[in-house]
Residue, then its C-alpha position, 0 to 999 in steps of 0.5 A: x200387341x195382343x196377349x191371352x193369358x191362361x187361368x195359371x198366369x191370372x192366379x199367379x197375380x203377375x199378368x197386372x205386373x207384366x202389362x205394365x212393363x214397356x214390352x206390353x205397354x197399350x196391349x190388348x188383353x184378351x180373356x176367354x170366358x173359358x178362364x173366368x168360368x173356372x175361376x168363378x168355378x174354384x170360388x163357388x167352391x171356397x178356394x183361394x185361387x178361385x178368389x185370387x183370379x178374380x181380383x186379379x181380373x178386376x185388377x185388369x180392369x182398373x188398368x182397362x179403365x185408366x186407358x193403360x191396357x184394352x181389356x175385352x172377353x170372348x168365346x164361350x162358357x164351357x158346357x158341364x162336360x168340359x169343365x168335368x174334363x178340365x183335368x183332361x186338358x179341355x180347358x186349356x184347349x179352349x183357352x189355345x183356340x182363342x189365342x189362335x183365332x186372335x192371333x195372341x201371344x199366349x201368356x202361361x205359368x204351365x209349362x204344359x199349356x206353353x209346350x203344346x201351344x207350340x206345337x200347335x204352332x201358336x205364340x207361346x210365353x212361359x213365365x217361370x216360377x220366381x224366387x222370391x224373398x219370403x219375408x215379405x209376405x204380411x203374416x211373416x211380419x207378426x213372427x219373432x224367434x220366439x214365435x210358434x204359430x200365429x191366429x188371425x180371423x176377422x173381427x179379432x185381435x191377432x194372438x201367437x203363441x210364444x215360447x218353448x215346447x213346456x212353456x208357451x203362452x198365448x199373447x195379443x200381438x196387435x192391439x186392434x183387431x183386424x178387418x175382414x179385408x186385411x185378412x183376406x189380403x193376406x189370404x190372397x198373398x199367401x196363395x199367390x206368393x205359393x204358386x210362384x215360389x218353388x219351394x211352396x206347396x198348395x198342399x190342400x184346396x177344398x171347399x172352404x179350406x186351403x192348407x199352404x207350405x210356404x218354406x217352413x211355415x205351414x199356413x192354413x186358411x178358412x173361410x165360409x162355410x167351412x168356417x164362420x169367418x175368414x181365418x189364417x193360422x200360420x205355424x212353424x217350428x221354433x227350433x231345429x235341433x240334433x239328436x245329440x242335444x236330446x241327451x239319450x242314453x247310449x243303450x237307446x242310441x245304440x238300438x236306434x242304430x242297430x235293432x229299432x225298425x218300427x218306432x213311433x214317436x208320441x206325444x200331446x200336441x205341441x209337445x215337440x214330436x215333429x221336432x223330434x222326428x226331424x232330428x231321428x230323420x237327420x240322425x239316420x240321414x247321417x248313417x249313410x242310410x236312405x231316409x224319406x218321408x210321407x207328409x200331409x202336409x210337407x212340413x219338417x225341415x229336413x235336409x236337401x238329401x231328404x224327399x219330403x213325399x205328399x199324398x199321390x192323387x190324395x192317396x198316400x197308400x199310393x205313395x206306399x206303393x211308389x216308396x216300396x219300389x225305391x226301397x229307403x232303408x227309414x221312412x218317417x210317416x207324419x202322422x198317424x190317425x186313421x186307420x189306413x195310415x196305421x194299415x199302411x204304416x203296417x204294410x211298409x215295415x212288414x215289407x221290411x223298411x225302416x218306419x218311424x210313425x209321428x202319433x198324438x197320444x196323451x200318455x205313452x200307452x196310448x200311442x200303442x192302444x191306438x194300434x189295437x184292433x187296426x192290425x191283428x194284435x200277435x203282428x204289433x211287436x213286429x211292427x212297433x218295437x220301440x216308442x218314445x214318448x215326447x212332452x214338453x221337448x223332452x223325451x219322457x218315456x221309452x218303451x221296448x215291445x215284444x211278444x211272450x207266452x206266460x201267464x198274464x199278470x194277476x192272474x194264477x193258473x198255468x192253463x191261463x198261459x197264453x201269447x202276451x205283449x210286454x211292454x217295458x220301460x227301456x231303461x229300467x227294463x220293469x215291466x208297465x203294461x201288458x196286452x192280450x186277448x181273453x175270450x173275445x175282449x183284448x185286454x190292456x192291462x197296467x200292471x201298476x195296477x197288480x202290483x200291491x204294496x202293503x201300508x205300514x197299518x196293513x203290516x202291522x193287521x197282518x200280525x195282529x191276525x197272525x198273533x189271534x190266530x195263533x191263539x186258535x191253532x199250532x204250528x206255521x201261520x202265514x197272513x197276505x193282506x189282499x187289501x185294506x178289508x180282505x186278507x188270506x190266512x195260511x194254515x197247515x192242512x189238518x188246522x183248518x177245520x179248528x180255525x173255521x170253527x163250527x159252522x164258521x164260528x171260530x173265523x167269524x170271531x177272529x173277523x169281527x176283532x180284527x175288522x177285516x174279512x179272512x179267507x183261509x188256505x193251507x200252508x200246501x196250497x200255497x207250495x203248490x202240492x193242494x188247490x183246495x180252499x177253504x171259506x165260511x159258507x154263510x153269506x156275511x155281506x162285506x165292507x167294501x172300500x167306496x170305489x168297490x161295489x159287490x156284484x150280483x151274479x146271474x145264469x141267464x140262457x147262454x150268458x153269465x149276467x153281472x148285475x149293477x143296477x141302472x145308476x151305474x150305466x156307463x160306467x166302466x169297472x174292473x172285475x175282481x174275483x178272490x180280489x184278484x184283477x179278471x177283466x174290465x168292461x162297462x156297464x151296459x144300458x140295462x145296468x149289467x155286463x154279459x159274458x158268453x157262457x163258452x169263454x173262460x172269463x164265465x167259466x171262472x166267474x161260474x167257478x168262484x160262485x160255486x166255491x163261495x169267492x169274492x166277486x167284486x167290482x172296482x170303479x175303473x180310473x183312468 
């Protein structure tokens, strides 16, 4: 009997199984040259199935040696036109021509390669993907209930990770390290045990790389030269839970069902987000709502009812288009890192479809700032609504989005009123951050940072100043301390000039006994019914806390120039003019920050200038 087995039977690693069964026992094997050109093609190129043919030859050989099988090859290489067109079938094409011309039975795993083999009238053997029991494969051996992933290279001991999401620890799970042939063994099962089992993927294969989702474990493989050993990282989840064991208040249960469109789930790495995803995709499954996921790899445990979607032809915004003709009502996107997934992620819920987007972010900010300057910043409330925070398997924040117009926090003029994002924490409903655009910079601004909350020293500075003043001048007198060395005094109009003194005389005492520097309003002012504010002229520099530094403002063509100085180049800073919050930026490589002369951050900056106020700079924290 003779046989020609195709490249998809040879990786497979079955067709040394099937020679040695009493049907095919003595057979002549006869492999085209077509078959180990494009497995030593797949090789040159770093991928596993490349290798796995390979040996599987070699393997042949043995039997060829031990007299159990002949073993012989013929034809031809295929030229470079052919293998560019082995996509089109010109590979398979010579494969057939040989079993034709030998008058072999032809043994493929390709259901294609077996369809057109018949209707070319050729003998034809199609061996089915096998259901096979995947605790055998050898990486399995080395997981326990406890365990989350698993680390194996050449030449060092195997490590896991083992725990729970907030408490993991990476241990030695075999005292020996291993041999540079145990892990390529794995490597070889691992590729094998995946193109013949049904439910497994070979997600990726590139030079160098193989990422593999066998059932619920996400393997990655890397080798030279991509790496600089042979490596196996296998991971899975540790548990598959419901929403209900998340303990969510009703008023988040409640939107998740009823408003929430656009959410992303963030979180640091192994903070349990994918876990958290595969609860929201069973939660809305459950509804009664038509639920799919676009992944890469296909890694959540979701149920049948569930399409898990890949990248089609490695482009998932082709997926986008494929999923927008079937309409689910939610599609869970894991994950989101390039600007594309984020543009895609925009289009799908613009296009009205439910989107959950599974985000790495190391605070729950993050995960939003990630968006800014991907998609224009007036849509990010009508593409993200909601963002839930993961650490530690927990949910630890919750975040509602929405789009208003006011006057942005810290700063105090009406004709500042523009379009802001509020974000706010959903439970309390305080308000945390603020996002807008002033001038050409968007601004991200925590409004923590605005929010000042006076020392019981401060308190107590707040009424020495009043009593001190109140020595100098009659009637109301009110003090707000701006900061531990700054404060405004508030005064009725006609007291000022008496409290300043002459030429700033009076203010210039009440300074030095009380150690801090004063501004001086009237009471009008502060009603609203007068802006003018009234400073000493002379310039008495100031004693700044050490994370403050004075800055030096210069009119340069059609810039206003903050000068730092060299020592500070890189350095990011938030401008403060009056002690009130204006911007942040960084300091440049000729130690200043520019700013165009036509936007309203300059024509402040100008203004305060002119009026004598502050002009500080803080060192910006993170």
């Amino acid at each position: 009997m003779r046989i020609v087995p195709d490249t998809s039977v040879i990786v497979d690693g079955r067709i040394t199984r099937i020679v040695q069964e009493e049907d095919y026992q003595g057979c002549e094997v006869i492999v085209p040259e077509a078959v180990v050109s494009e497995l030593e093609n797949q090789a040159n190129k770093g991928r596993d199935s490349g290798y796995n043919g390979l040996e599987e030859l070699k393997n042949l050989q043995k039997l060829h040696s031990q007299g159990k099988v002949h073993l012989s090859y013929v034809g031809r290489r295929p030229n470079l036109e052919e293998i560019s067109l082995a996509r089109g079938g010109e590979i398979d094409a010579m494969i057939r021509d040989t079993a034709g011309e030998n008058k072999a039975t032809l043994i493929t795993s390709d259901k294609v390669q077996k369809e057109v083999a018949e209707a070319q009238g050729l003998n034809a053997v199609y061996l089915k993907p096998e259901m096979l029991e995947y605790q055998d494969i050898e990486v399995t051996k080395y997981f326990d209930k406890h365990t989350m992933s698993v680390h194996l290279k050449e030449n060092v001991v195997p490590m896991a990770k083992k725990g729970k999401p907030g408490n993991i620890k990476l241990v030695r799970i075999r005292s020996k390290p291993l041999t540079r042939g145990q892990v390529e063994y794995m490597a070889r099962e691992i590729v094998e045990r995946a193109k013949s089992d049904f439910k497994s993927f070979i997600e990726i294969e590139r030079e160098g790389a193989t990422v593999v989702q066998f059932r619920e474990y996400r393997i990655s493989i890397a080798r030279p030269p991509f790496s600089d050993g042979i490596e196996i990282t296998v991971v899975r989840p540790v548990a598959k839970v419901s929403m209900d064991s998340y303990r969510l208040p009703d008023k988040l249960i409640d939107r998740l069902t009823t408003s929430a469109k656009g959410i992303l789930i963030a979180g640091p790495p192994g903070a349990g987000k994918t876990t958290f995803a595969q609860a929201a995709a069973e939660f809305y499954q459950k509804l009664g709502t038509i639920v799919k996921t676009m992944e890469s790899p296909r890694d959540l445990q979701v149920g049948e009812e569930i399409t898990q979607y890949a990248p089609l032809e490695k482009d998932m915004s082709k997926t986008a288009d494929i999923l927008l003709l079937v309409r689910p009502d939610y599609t869970i996107y894991d994950e989101l890192r390039k600007t594309k997934d984020f543009r895609i992620f925009a289009d799908m819920r613009m296009a009205g479809v439910g989107m959950i987007g599974v985000v790495h972010a190391t605070r729950p900010i993050d995960a939003i700032q990630r968006i800014i300057g991907r998609v224009e910043l007036g849509m990010i409330p009508s593409i993200v609504d909601t963002t839930i925070y993961i650490d530690e398997g927990r949910v630890a924040a919750i975040y509602d989005i929405k789009l208003t117009v006011k006057v942005p926090s810290g700063m105090l003029e009406a004709d500042l009123s523009r379009p802001v994002i509020e974000i706010r924490d959903f439970e309390t409903g305080d308000l945390v951050h603020e996002i807008y655009t002033y001038g050409e910079q968007t601004i991200v601004m925590d409004v923590g940072m605005t929010q000042f909350k006076k020392t019981p020293i401060q308190k107590m500075a707040e009424k020495e100043i009043i009593k001190e003043v109140k020595k100098v001048v009659r009637g109301q007198v009110e003090v707000d301390m701006k900061s531990d060395r700054r404060a405004t005094v508030w005064v009725e109009e006609d007291s000022i000039p008496k409290l300043i003194g002459k030429k700033g005389k009076n203010i210039d005492e009440l300074e030095g006994k009380v150690g801090i520097s004063i501004g001086v309003e009237s009471i009008e002012a502060k009603k609203g019914t007068t802006t003018k504010t009234h400073r000493k002229k002379e310039n008495i520099p100031e004693l700044l806390p050490p994370e403050y530094v004075a800055v030096k403002v210069e009119m340069s063509g059609n810039y206003v120039v903050l000068n730092f100085g060299k020592d500070v180049v890189g350095t990011p800073f938030d401008i403060l003019v009056d002690d009130d919050y204006l911007f942040t930026a960084t300091v440049g490589k000729k130690g200043t920050i520019k700013i165009k002369r036509d936007i309203e951050l300059a024509e402040i900056i100008i203004n305060a200038k002119r009026s004598n106020l502050s002009i500080q700079a803080r060192i910006r924290k993170e």
